[in-house]
C-alpha positions in Angstrom: -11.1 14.0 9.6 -10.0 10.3 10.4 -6.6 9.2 10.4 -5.8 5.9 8.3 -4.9 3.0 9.9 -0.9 1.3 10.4 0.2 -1.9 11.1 0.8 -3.7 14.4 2.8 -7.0 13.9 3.0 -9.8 16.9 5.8 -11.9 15.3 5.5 -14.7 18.0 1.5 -15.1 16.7 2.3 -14.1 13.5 -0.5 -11.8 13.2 -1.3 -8.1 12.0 -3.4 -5.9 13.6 -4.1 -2.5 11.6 -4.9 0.4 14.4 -4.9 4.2 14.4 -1.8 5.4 15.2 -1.7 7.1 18.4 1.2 9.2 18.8 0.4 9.4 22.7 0.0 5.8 22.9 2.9 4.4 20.7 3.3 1.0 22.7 0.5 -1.9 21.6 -0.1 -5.2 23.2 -0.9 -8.7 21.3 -4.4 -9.6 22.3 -3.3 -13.2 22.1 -0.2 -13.4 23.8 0.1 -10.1 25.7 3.4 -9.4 24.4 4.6 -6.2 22.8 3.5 -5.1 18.4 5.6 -4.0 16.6 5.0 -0.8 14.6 5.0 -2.2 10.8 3.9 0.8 9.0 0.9 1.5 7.2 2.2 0.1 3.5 2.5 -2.9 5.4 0.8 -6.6 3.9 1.1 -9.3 5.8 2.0 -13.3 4.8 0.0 -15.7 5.3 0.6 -17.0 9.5 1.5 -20.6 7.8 4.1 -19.1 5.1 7.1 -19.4 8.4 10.0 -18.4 5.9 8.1 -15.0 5.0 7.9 -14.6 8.9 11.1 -15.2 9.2 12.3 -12.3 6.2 9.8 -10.1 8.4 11.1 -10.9 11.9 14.8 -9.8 10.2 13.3 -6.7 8.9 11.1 -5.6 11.2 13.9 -6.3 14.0 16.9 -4.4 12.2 14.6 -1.4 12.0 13.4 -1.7 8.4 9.7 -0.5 8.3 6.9 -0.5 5.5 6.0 3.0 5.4 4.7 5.1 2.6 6.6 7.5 1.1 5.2 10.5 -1.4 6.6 9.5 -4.4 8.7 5.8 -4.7 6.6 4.3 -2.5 8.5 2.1 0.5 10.8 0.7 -1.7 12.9 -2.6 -2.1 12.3 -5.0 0.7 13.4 -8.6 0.5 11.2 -11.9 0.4 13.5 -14.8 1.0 15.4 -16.1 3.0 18.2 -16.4 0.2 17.7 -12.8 -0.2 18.3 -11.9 3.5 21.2 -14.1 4.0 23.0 -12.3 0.8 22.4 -8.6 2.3 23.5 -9.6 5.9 27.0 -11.3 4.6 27.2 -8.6 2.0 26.8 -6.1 5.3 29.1 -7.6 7.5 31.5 -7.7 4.8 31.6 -4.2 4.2 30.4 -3.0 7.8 27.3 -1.5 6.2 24.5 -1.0 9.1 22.3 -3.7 8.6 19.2 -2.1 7.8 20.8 0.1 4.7 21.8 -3.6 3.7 18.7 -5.1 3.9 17.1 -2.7 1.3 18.9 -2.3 -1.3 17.7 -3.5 -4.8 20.8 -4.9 -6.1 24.5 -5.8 -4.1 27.7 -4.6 -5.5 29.9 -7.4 -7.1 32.8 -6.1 -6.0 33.9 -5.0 -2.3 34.0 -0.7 -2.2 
């Protein structure tokens, strides 16, 4: 039986590459630039390479450890798309000292500090 595929993410090329995963061979390399992927997860859709805010979102994401991985029933769950929406979680984070990534992905911010 074949494995599905997962998501490989250069975010200096801004390109996807969707590969087996190899759990013996967890570390990819860009084709292009020869620098290290990034494991994006296999619910994972990339923008479009000229859309630079969306890779921006991404970069934040993918570099505070929020993935795009499916889940058996709710699916991967709130991610953000702008860069509004980013800059809201991150204040909201430091504000509170919520880890970043818990932050990032949640649906809806509290009005009011806990």
């Amino acid at each position: 039986m074949s494995h599905g595929k997962t998501a490989f993410v250069c975010l200096p090329c801004r390109a996807s590459y969707k590969q087996p995963y190899d759990r013996d061979r967890p570390q990819r390399i860009c084709p292009r630039c020869a620098r290290p992927l990034i494991h994006a997860g296999s619910a994972f859709a990339p923008p479009p390479r000229r859309d630079r805010d969306a890779w921006r979102v991404l970069s934040v994401l993918l570099n505070a450890g929020v993935g795009f991985h499916k889940s058996c029933c709710g699916g991967q769950g709130y991610r953000p798309r702008t860069l509004r929406e980013v800059r809201a979680r991150l204040t909201y984070a430091r504000r509170t000292g919520e880890p970043f990534a818990r932050a990032l992905v949640r649906y809806e911010l509290p009005w009011r500090k806990p």
